[in-house]
N, C-alpha and C positions, 0 to 999 in steps of 0.2 A: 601749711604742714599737712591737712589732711588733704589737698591736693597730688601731695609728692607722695602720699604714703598710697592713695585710691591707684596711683599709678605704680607703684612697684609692684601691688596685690596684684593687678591686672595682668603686669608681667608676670610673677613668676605662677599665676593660675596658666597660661600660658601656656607658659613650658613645662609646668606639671601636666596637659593634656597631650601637646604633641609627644611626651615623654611617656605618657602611658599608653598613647595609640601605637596599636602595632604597627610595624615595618611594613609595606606595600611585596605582597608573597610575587615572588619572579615567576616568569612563564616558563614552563621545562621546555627543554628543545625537546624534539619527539623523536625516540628511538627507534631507527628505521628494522621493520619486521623482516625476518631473515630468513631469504626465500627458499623453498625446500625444492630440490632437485627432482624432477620427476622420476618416480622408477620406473626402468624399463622390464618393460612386455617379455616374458620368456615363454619363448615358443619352446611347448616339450617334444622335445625325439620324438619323431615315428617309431611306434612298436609293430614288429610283424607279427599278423596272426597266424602264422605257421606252428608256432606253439614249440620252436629249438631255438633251444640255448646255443648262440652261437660256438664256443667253446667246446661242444662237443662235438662239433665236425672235425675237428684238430685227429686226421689219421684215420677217417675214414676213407675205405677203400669204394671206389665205383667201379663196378663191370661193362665195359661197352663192347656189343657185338655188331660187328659191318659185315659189309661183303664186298669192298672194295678192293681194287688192285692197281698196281701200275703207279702212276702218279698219284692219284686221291689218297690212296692207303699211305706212301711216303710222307704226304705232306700232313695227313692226318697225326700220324705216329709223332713228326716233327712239332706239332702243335702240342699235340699233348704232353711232350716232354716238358714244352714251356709252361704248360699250367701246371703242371706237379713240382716245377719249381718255383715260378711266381706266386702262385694262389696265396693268400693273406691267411686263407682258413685252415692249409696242409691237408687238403684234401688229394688222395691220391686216385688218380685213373688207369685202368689195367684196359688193355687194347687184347681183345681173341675175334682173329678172324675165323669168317665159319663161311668160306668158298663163296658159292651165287647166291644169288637173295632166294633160290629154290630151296635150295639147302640151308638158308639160312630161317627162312620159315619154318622149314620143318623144325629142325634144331629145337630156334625157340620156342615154338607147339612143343611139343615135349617138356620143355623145363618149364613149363608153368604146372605142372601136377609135381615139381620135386624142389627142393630146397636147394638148388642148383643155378635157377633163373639169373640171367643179367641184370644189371640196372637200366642200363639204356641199349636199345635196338635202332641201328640206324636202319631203315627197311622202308618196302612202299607204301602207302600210308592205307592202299585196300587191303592190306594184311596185316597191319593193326586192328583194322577193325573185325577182324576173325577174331583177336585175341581181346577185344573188350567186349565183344558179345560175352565171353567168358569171365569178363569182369575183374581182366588183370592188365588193363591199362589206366594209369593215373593221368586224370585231369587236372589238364595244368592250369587252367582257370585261378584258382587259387593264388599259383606261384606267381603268376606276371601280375595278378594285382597288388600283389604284395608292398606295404609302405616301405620296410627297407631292401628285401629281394627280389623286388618283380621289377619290370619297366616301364616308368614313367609317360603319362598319353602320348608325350610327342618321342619318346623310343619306339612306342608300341606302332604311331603312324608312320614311324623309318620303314617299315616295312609293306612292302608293296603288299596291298588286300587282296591280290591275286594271288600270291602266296601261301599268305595266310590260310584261304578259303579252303582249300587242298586238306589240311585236319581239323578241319570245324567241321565234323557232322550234328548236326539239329544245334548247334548254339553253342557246342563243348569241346573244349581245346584238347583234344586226344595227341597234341603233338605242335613240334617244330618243325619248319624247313630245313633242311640238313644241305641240299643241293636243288637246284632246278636248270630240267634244260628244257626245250623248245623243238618242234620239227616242222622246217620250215621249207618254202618251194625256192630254190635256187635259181640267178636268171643273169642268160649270159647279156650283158648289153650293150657288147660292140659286138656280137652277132646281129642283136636284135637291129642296132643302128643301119648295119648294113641293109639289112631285110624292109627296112624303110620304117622301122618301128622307133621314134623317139621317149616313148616315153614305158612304164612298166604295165601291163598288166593289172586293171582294179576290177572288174568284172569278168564271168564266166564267159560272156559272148569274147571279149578283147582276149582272153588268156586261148581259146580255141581261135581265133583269129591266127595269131601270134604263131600257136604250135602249128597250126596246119600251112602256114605260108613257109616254115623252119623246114618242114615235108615235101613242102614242091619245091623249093629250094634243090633239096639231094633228089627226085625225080627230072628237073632238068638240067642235072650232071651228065658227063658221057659214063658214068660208072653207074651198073644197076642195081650192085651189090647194099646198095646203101637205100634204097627206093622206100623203104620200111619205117628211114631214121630220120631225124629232125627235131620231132617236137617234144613231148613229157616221156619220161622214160617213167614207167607203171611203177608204184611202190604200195607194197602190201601194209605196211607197219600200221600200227593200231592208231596210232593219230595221225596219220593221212589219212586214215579212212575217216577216221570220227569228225577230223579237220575240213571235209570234201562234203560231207551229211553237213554237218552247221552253217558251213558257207552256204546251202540251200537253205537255213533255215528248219534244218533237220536236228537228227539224236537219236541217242537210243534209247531215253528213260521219258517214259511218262508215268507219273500219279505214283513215282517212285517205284518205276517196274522196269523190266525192259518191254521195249513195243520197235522192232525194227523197221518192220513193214507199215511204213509211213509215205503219202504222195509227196514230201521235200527228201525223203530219201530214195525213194526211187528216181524222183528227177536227177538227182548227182550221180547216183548209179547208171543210169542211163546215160546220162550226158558224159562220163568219163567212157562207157564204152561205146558210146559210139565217136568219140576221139578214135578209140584205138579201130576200131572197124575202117576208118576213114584216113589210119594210118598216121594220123597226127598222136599216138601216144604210140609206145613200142617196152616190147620187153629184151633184153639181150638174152643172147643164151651163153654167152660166155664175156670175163671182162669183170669190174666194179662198173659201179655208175659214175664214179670220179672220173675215171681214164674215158668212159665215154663223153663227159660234159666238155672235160677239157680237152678234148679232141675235136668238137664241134660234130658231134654225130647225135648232139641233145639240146635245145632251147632251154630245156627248164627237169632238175632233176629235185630229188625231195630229200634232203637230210638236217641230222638233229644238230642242235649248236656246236654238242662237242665233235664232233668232225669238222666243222669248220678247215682247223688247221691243216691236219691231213689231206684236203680238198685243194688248201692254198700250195701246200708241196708238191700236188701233183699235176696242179698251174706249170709251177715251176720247173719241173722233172720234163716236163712236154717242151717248157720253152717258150709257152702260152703267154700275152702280153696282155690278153685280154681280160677286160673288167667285170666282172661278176658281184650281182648283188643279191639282197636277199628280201623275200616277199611272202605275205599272208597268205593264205588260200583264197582265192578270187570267187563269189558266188553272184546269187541274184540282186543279195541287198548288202554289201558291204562283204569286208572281207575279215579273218581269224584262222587263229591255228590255236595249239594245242601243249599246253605246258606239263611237264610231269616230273618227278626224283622222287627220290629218299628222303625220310623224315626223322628226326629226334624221336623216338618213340620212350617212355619212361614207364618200365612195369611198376606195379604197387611193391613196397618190401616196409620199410619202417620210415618214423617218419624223418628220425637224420639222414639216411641214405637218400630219400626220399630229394631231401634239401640239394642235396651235396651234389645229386644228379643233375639237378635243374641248376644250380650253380654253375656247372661246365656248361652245360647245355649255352645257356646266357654269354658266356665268357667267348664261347665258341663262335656266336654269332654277332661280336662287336663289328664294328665295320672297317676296323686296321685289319682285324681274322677272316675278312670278308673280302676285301681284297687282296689278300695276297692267295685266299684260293682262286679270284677270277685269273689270277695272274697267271698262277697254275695250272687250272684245267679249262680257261678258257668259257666257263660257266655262267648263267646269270650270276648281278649281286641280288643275296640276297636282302640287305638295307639299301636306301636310297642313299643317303649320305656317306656310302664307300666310292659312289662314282667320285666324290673330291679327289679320289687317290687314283680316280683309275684316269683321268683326263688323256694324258700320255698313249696310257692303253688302247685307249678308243680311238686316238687316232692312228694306233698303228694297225688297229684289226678293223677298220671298216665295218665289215662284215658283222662283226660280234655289233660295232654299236649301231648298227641298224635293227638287228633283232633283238635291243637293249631298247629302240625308240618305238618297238612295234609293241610294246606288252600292252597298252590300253587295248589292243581289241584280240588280247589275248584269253583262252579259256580252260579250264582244269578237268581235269575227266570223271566217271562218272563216282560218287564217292558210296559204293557198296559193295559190301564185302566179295560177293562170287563175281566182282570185273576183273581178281585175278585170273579167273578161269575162263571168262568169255572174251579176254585178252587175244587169245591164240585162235578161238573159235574165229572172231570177227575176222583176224588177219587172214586166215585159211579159208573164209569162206568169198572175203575178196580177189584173194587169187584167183578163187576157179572161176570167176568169172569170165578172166581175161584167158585162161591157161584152159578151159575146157568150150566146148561149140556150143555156149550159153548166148541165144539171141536176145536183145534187147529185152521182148514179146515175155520171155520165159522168165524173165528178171524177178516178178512179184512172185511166182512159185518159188524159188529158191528162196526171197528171203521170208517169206512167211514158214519155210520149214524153221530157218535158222530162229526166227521168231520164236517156235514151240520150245527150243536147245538153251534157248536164252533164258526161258520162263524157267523151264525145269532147273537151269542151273540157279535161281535166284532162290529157290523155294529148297534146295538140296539143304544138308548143314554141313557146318564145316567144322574142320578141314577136309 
C-alpha cells in the first residue's frame, strides 16, 4: 500500500511542478526598421545683385541712339520690333536716329548736362570714353556677372577677346560690341598665278616682290599709259596705316601716349614709299579702287570687310572670272590688320532703366541675332557659336570666311579718348606723303612734327 501511495505522491508532485513552471517565452520575430528616404539637396535660386525687382521692368521705356543707315538701320528697327514684342519683361525700346556718328557725338555730348540723355548709344567706343571721363558711362561689369541677368563663363567665352578688348579700358567694361569690321589687303590670285606667283604674300620682302613683278608686267605691254599700274594701289585709311606700322612691329602709343616717330615706323613708311617711288604702289586719279582691281591694273588693293560685296559685283559687272582673296598686312615678323565698329554704350539713368538697357543689349547679341546681322551686312560674328548658322554663308562668301579665319592675328586700335581726333590727322598725314615731293630722307621730319599734333591732341580736353 505504501508503495502505490509513495508512487501517486511522486506523480502528482510532478505535475504540480511542470504545472506551476512557466511556459517556455517564444522568440519575437524582429520588426524590420523602416527605412527613411533621403531628403533631397535644394539648390536655392540664384539671386541678382542688381538690386531690381524684376516686375518693375514690366513698361519700362529705353532710348537708343545710332547712326546707322541703309541696311544696319532696317534690320536694326526690324529686330527691335521683335524684342518689344517677345521680351518676358515688356520692356519697350524706342529707336531715334541722329545722322553720323559726328553728329551723333555731339548730340549726345550735350544731353549728358540735361534730363534728355538716351539709355543706350550705339557709337565708337573712343567717344565713349569722352563721355566717361565725365563719369556718365555705366560699367557693365556688374551686369554680365550677374547670377540671373549676366552671362554665363562659357557665354562670356562665345565671344571672341578680340572683341571684347575694344571697351575694356584698364580692366572695366564701358561697353558691348555692337558691330565689327576689319580692313584688309585684297589679292588677285589668277593674276598673281600667271605672274608666276603660287602662293599669297606673308612677308614685306614677298608682298614687294609680288607688286613690283605686277609693274613690270604693264611696263612690258605695248601700251605706256598704264607704266605707273600694277602693284598696291596707296590707301590712306586709318588702319592701313596703323595695319603697315604693326606689321613692322610698330604703333603709335607708347607708356600710354602717342610716340609716332619710331625706327619700326619709319621702316614701313619708308618701305611703302619707296614701293611707290619704284612704281610698284600707284595712286589713280580718277576711277574707285574696285574698278581698278577688277580690271587688272592692281595686284593688291586695301578695303574693309563691308565692301566686300560691292567689290564682288564689280567682278561681276567687268565679267572678271577671276579669283580674289583676302590677306593680313605682310611685315617683318608675321603678319595683322586691324578691327574696329560701334559699341553698346549704356549712360548711367536709374537703376531699372539701367537693367532694361542691358537686357536688349544681351538679347541683341544672342547668336540667332548674330547671324542674321552677318547675313545682312556681311559683318563679322560677333559670338563664336553663330558660325553654326552661318556654315552655308561662308561658303558662299569666300572672302568673308577667310577674313572670319584671320581674326587670331587680328588687332584693335588705340583705346583713348583724342584717337577720335588724331584719326583724320594720321590719314592726312599719310597722304602727303605719297601726294606731296616728300623723299624717303625727309620721312622722320615730317613725322616728328606729327608727333608734337599727336601729343598736343592727347593732353587737349574734351570734347
Amino acid at each position: 500500500m505504501k508503495s502505490k501511495f509513495a508512487k501517486r505522491l511522486f506523480i502528482l508532485l510532478a505535475l504540480a511542478f511542470f504545472a506551476c513552471r512557466p511556459a517556455s517565452t517564444p522568440i519575437p520575430t524582429p520588426t524590420p526598421t523602416p527605412k527613411v528616404a533621403p531628403t533631397a539637396s535644394i539648390t536655392p535660386l540664384p539671386q541678382s545683385r542688381l538690386e531690381v525687382q524684376e516686375e518693375t521692368l514690366r513698361g519700362t521705356q529705353v532710348t537708343v541712339w545710332h547712326a546707322w543707315f541703309g541696311t544696319e538701320a532696317s534690320l536694326f528697327q526690324s529686330q527691335v520690333a521683335r524684342f518689344n514684342t517677345d521680351n518676358p519683361w515688356g520692356i519697350v525700346v524706342l529707336i531715334q536716329p541722329q545722322g553720323n556718328f559726328t553728329e551723333l557725338f555731339e548730340t549726345a555730348t550735350n544731353s549728358l548736362i540735361s534730363n534728355q540723355r538716351p539709355d543706350i548709344v550705339i557709337t565708337l567706343p573712343e567717344q565713349a570714353l569722352v563721355w566717361d571721363k565725365k563719369g556718365a558711362v555705366l560699367d557693365l561689369t556688374p551686369y554680365l556677372s550677374d547670377p540671373v541677368f549676366g552671362l554665363t563663363e562659357s557665354e562670356l567665352s562665345d565671344f571672341p577677346s578680340l572683341f571684347l578688348a575694344g571697351d575694356a579700358p584698364g580692366g572695366r567694361r564701358l561697353g558691348m560690341p555692337a558691330q565689327r569690321t576689319g580692313r584688309f589687303l585684297l589679292y588677285n590670285q589668277s593674276w598673281a598665278r600667271e605672274l608666276g606667283f603660287n602662293s599669297a604674300p606673308t612677308t614685306s620682302a614677298e608682298f614687294a616682290d609680288q607688286a613690283c613683278t605686277a609693274n613690270h608686267s604693264m611696263r612690258s605691254d605695248a601700251t605706256t599709259d598704264n607704266d605707273g599700274q600694277g602693284g598696291w594701289l596707296v590707301d590712306s585709311h586709318p588702319m592701313t596705316v596703323l595695319a603697315w606700322m604693326q606689321a613692322f612691329d610698330g604703333g603709335l602709343i607708347e607708356r600710354d601716349g602717342y610716340r609716332f616717330l619710331t625706327h619700326p615706323n619709319l621702316n614701313a613708311l619708308t618701305f611703302l614709299k619707296e614701293l611707290y617711288e619704284r612704281g610698284c604702289a600707284w595712286m589713280p586719279v580718277d576711277g574707285n579702287d574696285a574698278d581698278h582691281f577688277s580690271a587688272r591694273r592692281a595686284l593688291f588693293m586695301t578695303a574693309s570687310l563691308d565692301e566686300f560685296f560691292e567689290i564682288s559685283q564689280t567682278f561681276l559687272r567687268a565679267e572678271n572670272q577671276d579669283t580674289w582673296t583676302v590677306l593680313a598686312f605682310p611685315g617683318t615678323n608675321g603678319t595683322t590688320f586691324f578691327t574696329y565698329g560701334s559699341s553698346y554704350i549704356l549712360l548711367k539713368s536709374d537703376t531699372t532703366r539701367q537693367l532694361a538697357a542691358w537686357l536688349f543689349v544681351r538679347w541683341m547679341l544672342s547668336p540667332e541675332n548674330q547671324a542674321q546681322w552677318v547675313k545682312s551686312t556681311g559683318l563679322f560674328p560677333l559670338r563664336a557659336s553663330a558660325m553654326n548658322a552661318l556654315q552655308d554663308y561662308g561658303r558662299e562668301h569666300p572672302q568673308w570666311q577667310t577674313a572670319v579665319e584671320l581674326l587670331p592675328v587680328g588687332q584693335v586700335p588705340p583705346l583713348i579718348p583724342s584717337w577720335r581726333k588724331a584719326r583724320p590727322i594720321l590719314s592726312d598725314a599719310f597722304l602727303s606723303i605719297f601726294r606731296s615731293n616728300i623723299s624717303t630722307g625727309q620721312l622722320s621730319a615730317v613725322l616728328a612734327r606729327i608727333d608734337g599734333t599727336l601729343r598736343d591732341l592727347q593732353s587737349e580736353s574734351d570734347p
